[in-house]
Backbone as ProteinMPNN parsed JSONL, in Angstrom:
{"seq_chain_A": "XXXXXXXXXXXXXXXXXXXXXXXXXXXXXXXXXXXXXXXXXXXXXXXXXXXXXXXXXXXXXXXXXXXXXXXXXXXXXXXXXXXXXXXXXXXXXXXXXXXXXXXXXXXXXXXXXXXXXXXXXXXXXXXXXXXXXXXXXXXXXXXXXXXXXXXXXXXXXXXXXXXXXXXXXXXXXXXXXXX", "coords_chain_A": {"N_chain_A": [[0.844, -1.186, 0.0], [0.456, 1.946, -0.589], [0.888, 5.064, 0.62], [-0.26, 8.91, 0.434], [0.497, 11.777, 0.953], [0.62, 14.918, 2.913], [1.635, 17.592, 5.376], [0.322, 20.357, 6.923], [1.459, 23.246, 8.116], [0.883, 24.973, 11.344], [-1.35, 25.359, 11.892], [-4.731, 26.076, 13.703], [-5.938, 23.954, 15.882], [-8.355, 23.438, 16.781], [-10.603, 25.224, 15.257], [-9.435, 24.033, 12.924], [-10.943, 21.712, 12.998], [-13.631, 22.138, 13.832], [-14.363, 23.381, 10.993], [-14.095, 20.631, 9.611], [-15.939, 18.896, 11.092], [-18.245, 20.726, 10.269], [-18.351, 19.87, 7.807], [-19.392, 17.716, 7.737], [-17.466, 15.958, 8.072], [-16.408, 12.519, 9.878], [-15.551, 11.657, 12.563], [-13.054, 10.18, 13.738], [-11.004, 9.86, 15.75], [-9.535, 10.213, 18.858], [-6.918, 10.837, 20.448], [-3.986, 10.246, 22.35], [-1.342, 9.198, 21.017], [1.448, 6.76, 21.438], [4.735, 6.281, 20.103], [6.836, 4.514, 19.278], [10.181, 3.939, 17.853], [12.228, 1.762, 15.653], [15.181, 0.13, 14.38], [17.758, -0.861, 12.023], [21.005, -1.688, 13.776], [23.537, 0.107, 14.556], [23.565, 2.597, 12.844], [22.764, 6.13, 12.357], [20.536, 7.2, 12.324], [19.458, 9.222, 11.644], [18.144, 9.781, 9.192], [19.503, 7.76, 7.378], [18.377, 5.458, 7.294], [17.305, 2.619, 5.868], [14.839, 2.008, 5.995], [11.836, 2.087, 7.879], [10.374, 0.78, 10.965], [8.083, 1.165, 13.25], [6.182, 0.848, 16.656], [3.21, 1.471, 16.975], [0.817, 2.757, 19.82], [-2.867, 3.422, 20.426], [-5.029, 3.729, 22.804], [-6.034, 0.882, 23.752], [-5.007, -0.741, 21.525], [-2.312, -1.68, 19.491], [0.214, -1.235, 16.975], [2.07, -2.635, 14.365], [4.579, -1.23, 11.715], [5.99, -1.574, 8.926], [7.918, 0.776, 6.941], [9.092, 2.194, 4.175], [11.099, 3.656, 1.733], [10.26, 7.092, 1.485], [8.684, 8.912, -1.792], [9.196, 12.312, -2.886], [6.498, 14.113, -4.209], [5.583, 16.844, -5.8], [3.744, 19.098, -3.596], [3.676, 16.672, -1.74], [4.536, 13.681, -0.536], [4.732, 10.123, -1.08], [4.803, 7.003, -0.062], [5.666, 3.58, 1.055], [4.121, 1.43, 2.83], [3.312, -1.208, 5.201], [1.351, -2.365, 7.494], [0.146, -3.821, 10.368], [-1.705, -5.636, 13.054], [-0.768, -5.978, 16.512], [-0.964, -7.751, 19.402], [0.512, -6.764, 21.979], [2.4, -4.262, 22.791], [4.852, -4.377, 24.045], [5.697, -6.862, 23.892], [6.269, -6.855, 20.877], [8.562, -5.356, 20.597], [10.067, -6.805, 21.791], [10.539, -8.764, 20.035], [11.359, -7.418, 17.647], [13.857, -6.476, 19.171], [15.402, -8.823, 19.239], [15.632, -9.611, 16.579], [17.666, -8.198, 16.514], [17.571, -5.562, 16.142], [16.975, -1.833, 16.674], [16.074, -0.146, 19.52], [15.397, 3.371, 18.75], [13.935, 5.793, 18.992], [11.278, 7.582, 20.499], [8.453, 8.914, 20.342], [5.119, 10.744, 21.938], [2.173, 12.401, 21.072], [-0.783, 13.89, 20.723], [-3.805, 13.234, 18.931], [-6.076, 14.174, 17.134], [-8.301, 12.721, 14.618], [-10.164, 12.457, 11.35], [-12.223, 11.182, 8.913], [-12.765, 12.349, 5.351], [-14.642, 11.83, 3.157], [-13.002, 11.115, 0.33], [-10.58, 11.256, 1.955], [-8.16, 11.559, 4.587], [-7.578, 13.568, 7.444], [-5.763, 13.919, 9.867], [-5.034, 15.687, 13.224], [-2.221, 16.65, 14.24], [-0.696, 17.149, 17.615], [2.268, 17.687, 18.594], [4.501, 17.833, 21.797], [5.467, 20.865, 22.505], [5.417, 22.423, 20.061], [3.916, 23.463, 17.306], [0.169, 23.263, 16.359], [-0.483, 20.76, 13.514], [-2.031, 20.198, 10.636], [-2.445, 16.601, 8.945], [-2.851, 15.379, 6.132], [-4.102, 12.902, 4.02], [-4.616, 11.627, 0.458], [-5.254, 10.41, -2.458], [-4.023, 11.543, -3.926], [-1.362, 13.603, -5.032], [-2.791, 16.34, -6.26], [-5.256, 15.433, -5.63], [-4.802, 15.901, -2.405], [-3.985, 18.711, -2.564], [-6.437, 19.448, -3.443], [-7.737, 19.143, -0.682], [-6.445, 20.802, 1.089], [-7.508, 23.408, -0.09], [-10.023, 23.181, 0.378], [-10.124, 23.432, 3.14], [-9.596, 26.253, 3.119], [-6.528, 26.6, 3.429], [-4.742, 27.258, 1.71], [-2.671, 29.39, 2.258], [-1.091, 28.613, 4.538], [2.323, 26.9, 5.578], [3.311, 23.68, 3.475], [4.742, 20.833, 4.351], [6.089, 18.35, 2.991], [7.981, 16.423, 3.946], [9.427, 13.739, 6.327], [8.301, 13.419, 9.913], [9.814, 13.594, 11.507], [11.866, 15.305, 10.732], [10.718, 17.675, 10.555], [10.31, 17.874, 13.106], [12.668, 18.616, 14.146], [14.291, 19.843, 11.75], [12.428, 22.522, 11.86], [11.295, 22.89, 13.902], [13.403, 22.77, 15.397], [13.681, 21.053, 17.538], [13.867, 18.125, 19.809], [13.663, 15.137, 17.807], [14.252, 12.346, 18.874], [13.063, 12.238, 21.257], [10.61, 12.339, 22.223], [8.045, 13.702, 24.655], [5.178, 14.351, 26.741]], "CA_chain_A": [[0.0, 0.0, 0.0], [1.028, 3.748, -0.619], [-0.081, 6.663, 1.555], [0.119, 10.216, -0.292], [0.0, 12.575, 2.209], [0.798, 16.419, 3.374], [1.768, 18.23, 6.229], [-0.04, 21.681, 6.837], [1.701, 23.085, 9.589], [0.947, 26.106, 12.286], [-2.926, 25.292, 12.234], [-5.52, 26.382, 14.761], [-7.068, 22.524, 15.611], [-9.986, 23.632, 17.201], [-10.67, 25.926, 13.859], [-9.66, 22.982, 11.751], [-11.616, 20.434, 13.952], [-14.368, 22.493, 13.391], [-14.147, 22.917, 9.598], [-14.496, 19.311, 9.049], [-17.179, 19.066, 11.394], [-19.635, 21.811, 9.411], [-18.511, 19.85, 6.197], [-19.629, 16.508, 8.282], [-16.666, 14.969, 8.101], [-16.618, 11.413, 10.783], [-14.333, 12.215, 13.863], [-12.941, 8.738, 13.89], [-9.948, 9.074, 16.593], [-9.467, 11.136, 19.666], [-5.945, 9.883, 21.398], [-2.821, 10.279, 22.751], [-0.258, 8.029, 20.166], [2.908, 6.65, 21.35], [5.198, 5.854, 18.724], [8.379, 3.956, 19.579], [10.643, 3.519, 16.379], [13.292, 0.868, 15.796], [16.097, 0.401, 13.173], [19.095, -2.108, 12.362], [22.242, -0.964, 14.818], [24.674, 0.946, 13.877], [22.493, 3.354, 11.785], [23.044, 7.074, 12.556], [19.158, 7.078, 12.194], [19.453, 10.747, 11.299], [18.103, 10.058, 7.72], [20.301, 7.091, 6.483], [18.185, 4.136, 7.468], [16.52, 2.492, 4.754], [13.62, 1.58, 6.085], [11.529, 2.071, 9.346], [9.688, 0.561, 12.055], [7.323, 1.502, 14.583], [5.2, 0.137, 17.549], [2.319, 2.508, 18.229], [-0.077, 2.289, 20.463], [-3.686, 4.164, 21.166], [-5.788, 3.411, 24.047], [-5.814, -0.422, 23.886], [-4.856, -1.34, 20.212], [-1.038, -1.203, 18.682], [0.534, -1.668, 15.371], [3.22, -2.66, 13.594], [4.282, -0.872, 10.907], [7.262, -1.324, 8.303], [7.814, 2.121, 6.083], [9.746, 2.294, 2.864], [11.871, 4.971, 1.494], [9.42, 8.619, 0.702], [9.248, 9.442, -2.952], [8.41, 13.444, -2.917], [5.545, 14.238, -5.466], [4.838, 18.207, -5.347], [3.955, 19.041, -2.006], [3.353, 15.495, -1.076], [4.978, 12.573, -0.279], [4.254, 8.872, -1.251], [5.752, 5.701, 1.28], [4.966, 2.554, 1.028], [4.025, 0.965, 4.236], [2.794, -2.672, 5.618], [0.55, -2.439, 8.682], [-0.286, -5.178, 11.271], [-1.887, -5.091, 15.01], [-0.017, -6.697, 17.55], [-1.988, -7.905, 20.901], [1.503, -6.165, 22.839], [3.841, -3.531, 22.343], [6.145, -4.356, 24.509], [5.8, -8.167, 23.023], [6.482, -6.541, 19.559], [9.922, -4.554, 21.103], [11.141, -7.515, 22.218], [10.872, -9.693, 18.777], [12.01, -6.635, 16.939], [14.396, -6.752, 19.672], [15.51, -10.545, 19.219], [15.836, -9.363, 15.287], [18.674, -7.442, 16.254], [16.802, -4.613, 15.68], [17.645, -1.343, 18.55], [14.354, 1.271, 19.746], [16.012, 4.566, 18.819], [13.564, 7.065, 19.374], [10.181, 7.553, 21.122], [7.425, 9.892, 20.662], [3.92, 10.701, 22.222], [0.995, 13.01, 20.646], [-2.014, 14.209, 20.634], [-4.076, 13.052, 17.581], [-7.835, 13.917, 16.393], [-8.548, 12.209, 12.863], [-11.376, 12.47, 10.721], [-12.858, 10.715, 7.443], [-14.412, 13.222, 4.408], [-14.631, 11.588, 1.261], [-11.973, 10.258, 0.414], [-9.903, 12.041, 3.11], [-8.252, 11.151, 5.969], [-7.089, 14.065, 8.194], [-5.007, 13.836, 11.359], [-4.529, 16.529, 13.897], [-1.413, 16.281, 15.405], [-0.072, 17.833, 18.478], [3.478, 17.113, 19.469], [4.95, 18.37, 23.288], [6.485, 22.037, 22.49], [5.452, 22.835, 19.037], [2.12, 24.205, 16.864], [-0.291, 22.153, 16.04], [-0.521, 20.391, 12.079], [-2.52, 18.719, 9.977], [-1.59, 15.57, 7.977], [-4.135, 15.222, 4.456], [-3.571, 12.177, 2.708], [-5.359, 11.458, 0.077], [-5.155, 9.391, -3.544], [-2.454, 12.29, -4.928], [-0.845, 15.244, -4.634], [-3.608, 16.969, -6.634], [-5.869, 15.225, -4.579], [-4.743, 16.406, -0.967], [-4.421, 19.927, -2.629], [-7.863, 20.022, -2.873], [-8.169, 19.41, 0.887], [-5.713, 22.045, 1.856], [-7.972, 24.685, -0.605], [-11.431, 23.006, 1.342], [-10.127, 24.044, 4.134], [-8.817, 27.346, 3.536], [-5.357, 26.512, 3.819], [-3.622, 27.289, 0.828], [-1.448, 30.047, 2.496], [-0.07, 27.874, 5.237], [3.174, 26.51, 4.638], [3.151, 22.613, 3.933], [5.987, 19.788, 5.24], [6.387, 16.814, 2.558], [9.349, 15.463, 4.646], [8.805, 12.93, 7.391], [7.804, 13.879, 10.643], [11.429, 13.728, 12.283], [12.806, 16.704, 9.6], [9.302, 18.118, 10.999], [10.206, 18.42, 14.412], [13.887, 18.898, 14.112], [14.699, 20.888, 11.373], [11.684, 23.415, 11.358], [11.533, 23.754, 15.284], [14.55, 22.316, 16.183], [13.367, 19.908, 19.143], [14.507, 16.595, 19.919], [12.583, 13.828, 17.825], [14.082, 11.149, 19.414], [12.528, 11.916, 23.086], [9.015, 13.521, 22.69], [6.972, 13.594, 26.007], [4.741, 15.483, 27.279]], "C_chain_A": [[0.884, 1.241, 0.0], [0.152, 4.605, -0.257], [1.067, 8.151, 0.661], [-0.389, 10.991, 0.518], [1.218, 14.48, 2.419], [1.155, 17.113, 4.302], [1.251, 19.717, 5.863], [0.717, 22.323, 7.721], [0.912, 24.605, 10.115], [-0.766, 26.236, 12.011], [-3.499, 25.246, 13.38], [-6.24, 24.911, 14.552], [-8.245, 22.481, 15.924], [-10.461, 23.97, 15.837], [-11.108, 24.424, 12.88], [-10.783, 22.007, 12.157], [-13.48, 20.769, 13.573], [-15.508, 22.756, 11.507], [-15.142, 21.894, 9.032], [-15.581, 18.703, 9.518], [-18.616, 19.416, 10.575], [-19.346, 21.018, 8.065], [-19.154, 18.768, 5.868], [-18.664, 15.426, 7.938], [-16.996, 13.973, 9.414], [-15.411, 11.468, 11.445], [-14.294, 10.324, 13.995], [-11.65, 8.424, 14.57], [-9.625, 10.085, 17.149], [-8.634, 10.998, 20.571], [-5.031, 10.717, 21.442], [-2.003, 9.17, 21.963], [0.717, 8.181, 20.962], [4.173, 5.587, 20.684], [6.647, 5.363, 19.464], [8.805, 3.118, 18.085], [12.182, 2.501, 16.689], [13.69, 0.73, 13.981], [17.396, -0.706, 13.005], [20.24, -1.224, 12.927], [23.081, -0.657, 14.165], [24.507, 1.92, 13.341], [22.656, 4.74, 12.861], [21.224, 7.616, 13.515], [18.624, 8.263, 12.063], [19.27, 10.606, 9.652], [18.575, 9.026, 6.93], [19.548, 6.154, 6.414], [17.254, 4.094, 5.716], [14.968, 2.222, 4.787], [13.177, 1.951, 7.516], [10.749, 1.198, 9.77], [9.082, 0.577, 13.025], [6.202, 0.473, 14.747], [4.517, 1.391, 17.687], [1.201, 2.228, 18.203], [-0.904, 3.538, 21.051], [-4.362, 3.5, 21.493], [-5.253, 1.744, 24.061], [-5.739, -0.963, 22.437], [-3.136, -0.643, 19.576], [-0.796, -1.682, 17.781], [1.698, -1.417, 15.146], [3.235, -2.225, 12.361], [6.114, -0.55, 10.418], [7.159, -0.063, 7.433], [8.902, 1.781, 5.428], [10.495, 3.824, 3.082], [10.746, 5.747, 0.936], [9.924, 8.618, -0.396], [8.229, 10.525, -2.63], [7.577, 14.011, -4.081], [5.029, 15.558, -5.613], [5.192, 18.247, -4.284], [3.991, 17.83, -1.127], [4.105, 14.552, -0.589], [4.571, 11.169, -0.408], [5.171, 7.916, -0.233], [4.968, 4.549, 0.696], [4.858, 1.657, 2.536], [2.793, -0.141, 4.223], [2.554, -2.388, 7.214], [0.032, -4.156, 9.095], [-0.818, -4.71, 12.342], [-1.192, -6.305, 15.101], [-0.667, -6.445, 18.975], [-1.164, -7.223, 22.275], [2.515, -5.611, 22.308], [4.486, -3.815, 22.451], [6.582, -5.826, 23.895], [6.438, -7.899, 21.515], [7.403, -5.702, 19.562], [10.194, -5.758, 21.003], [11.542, -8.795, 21.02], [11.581, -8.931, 18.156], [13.649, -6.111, 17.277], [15.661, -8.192, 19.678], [16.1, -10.225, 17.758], [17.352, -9.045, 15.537], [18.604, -6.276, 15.94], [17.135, -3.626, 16.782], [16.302, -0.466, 18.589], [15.848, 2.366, 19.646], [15.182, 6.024, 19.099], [11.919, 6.941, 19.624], [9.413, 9.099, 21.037], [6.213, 9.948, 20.94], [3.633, 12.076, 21.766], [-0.227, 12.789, 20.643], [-2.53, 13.822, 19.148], [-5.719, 13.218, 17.488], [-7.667, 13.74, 14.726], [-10.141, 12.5, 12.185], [-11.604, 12.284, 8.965], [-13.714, 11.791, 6.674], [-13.845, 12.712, 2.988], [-13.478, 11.043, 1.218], [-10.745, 10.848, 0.81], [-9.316, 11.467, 3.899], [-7.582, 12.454, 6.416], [-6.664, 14.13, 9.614], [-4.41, 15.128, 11.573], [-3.618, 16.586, 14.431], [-0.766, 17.439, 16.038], [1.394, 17.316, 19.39], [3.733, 18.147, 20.958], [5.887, 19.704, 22.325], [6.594, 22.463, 21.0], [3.662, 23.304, 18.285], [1.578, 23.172, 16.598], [-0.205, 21.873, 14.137], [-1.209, 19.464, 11.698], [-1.76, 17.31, 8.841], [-2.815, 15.402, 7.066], [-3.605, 14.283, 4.254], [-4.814, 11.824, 2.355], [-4.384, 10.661, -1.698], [-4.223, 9.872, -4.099], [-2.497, 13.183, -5.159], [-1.853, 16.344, -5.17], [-5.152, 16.92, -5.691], [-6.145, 16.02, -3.312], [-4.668, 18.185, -1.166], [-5.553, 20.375, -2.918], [-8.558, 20.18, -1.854], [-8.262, 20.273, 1.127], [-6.895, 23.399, 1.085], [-9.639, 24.446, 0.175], [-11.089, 23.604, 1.962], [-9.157, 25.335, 4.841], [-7.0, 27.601, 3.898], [-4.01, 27.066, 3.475], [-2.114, 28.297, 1.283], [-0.777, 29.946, 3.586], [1.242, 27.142, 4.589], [3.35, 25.048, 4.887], [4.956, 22.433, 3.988], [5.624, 18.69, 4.224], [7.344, 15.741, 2.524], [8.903, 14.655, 5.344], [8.866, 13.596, 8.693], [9.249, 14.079, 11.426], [12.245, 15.23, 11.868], [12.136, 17.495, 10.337], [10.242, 19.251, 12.204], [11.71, 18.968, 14.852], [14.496, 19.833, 13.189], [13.943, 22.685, 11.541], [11.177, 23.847, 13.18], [12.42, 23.386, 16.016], [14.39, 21.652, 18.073], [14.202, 18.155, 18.637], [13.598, 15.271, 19.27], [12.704, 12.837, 18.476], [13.273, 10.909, 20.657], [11.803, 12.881, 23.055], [7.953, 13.028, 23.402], [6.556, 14.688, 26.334], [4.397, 15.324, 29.139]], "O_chain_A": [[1.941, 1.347, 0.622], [-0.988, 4.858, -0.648], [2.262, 8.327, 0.428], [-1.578, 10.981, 0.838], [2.33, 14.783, 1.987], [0.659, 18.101, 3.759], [1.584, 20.275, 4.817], [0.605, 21.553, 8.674], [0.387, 25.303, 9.248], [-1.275, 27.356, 11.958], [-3.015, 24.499, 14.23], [-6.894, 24.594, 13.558], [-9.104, 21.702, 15.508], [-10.763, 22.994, 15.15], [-12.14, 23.939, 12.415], [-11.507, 21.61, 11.244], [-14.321, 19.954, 13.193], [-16.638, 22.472, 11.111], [-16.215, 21.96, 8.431], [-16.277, 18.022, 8.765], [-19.618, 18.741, 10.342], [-20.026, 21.392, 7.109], [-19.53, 18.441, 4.742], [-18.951, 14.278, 7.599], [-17.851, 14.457, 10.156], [-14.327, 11.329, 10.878], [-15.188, 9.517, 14.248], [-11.062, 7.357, 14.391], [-9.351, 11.056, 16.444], [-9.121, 10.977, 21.702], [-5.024, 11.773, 20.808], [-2.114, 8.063, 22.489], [1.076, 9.297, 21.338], [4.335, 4.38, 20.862], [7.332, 6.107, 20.166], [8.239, 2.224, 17.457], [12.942, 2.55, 17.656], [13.085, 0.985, 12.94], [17.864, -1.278, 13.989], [20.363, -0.072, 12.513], [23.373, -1.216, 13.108], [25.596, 2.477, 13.212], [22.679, 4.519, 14.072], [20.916, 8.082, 14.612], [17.435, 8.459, 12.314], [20.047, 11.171, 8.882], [18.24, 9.094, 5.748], [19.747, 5.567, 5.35], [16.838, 4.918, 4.902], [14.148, 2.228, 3.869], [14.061, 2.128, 8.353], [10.216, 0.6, 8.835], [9.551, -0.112, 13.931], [5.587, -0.269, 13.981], [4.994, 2.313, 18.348], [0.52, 1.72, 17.312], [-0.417, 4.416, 21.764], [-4.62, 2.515, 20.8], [-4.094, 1.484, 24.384], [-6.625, -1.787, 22.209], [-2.892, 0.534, 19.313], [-1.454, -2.672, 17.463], [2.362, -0.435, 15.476], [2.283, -2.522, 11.64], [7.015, 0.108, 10.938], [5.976, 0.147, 7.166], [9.735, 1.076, 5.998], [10.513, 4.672, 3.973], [10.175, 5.257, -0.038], [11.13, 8.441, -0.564], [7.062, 10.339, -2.286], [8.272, 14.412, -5.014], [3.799, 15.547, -5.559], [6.233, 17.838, -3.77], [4.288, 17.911, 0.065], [4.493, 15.156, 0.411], [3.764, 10.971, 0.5], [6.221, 8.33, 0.259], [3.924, 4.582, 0.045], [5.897, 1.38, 3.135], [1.741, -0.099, 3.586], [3.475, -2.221, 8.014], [-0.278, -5.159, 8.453], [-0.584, -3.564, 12.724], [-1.012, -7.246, 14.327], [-0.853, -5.369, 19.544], [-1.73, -7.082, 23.359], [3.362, -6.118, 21.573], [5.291, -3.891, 21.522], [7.719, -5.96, 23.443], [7.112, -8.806, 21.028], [7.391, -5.011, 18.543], [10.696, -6.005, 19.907], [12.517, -9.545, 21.074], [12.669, -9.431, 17.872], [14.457, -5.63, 16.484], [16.731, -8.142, 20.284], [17.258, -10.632, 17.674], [18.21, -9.58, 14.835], [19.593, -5.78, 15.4], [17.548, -4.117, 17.833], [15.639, -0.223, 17.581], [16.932, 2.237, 20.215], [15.716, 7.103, 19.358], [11.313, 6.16, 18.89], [9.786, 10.141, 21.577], [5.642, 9.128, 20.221], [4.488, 12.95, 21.915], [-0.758, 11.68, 20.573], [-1.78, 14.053, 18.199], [-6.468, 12.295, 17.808], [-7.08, 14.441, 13.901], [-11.117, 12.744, 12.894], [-11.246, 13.04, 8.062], [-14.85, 12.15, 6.981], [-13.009, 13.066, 2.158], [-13.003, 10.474, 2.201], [-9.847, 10.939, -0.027], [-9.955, 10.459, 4.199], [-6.692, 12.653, 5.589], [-7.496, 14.462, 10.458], [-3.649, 15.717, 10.806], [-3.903, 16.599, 15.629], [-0.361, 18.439, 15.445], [1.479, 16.758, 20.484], [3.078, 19.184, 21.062], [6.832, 19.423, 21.588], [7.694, 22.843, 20.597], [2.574, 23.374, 18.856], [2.21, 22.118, 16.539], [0.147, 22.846, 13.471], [-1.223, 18.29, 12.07], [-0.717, 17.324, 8.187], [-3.88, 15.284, 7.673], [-2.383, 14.427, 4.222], [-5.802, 11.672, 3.073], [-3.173, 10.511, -1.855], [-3.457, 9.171, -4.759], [-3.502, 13.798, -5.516], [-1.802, 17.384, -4.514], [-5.863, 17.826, -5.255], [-7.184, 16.624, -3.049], [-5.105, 18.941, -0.298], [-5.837, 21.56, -2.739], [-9.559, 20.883, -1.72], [-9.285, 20.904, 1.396], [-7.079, 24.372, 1.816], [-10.334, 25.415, 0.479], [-11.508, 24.748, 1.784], [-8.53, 25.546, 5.879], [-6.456, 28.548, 4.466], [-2.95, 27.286, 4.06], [-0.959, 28.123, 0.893], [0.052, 30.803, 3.891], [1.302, 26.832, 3.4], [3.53, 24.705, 6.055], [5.912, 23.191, 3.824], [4.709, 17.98, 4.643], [7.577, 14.779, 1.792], [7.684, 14.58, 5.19], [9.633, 14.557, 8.639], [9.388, 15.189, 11.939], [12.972, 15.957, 12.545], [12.865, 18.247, 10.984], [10.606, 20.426, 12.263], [11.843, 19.692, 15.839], [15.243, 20.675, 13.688], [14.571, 23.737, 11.414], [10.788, 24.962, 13.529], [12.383, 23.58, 17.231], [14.854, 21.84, 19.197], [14.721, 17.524, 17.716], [12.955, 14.515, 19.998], [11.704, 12.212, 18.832], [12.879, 9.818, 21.069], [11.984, 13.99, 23.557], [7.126, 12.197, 23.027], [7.143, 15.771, 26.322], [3.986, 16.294, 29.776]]}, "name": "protein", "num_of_chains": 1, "seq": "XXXXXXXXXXXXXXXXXXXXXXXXXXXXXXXXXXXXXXXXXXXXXXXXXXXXXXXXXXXXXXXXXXXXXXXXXXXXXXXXXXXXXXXXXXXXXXXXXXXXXXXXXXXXXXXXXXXXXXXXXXXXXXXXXXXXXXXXXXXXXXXXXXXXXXXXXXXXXXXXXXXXXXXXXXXXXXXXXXX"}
């Protein structure tokens, strides 16, 4: 599978939250994520790896999830990524663990999502930065019709991965985000 997707950033989420509401979008996830990523050792993990891995887990349901290398499309970004649940995180550390595999970096957020059409939008709120939406949708023409639904166009988007995100553009620590 391939996700084509967007970063908006420095969005009001109430505002947006609202938005999608009046347009009746389906509020379909209201959590706290925490994302623990893993990588083969040795790996700088500043950009070189080839591939990723995360465990994350909201309320009582986590997932495994391998990620590919981003190809950038416009503003967008394409990945290819293989999803699973797993009945335990920490069960799914310690195989990935066993692999030879190391946890290099941990983050928790805030997340409201919501389904419109063939939409998905995620709110996210990391510890010590603005809030942003994530659009993905079928392709880059696509998700720029979100961003112009919802008024957006003269925010500035992010079609890097969320690490560049939080590190180059507010210079925080991705590896260790808590709130």
């Amino acid at each position: 599978m391939h996700e084509v997707e967007t970063k908006v950033l420095n969005i009001d989420a109430k505002e947006i939250s609202q938005k999608l509401a009046a347009l009746g979008a389906e509020k379909v996830q209201d959590t706290k994520l925490i994302v623990d990523w893993y990588g083969p050792k040795g790996l700088t993990h500043n950009g070189d790896d080839p591939w990723f891995l995360r465990v994350r887990t909201e309320n009582d349901k986590s997932e495994l999830t391998w990620k590919g290398i981003s190809n950038h499309i416009g503003q967008s970004r394409q990945t290819e990524e293989i999803n699973f649940m797993v009945s335990s995180p920490e069960r799914a550390g310690e195989f990935l663990r066993a692999l030879n595999l190391e946890p290099y970096a941990h983050q928790e957020k805030l997340r409201t999502s919501f389904i419109y059409k063939d939409w998905r939008f995620d709110i996210d709120q990391y510890p010590g930065m603005p809030a942003f939406v994530e659009i993905e949708g079928k392709s880059n023409e696509h998700v720029a019709e979100a961003i112009k639904l919802l008024g957006l166009e003269n925010n500035k988007t992010w079609n890097k991965g969320e690490r560049m995100l939080v590190q180059d553009e507010y210079k925080l620590n991705w590896f260790e985000m808590k709130f």
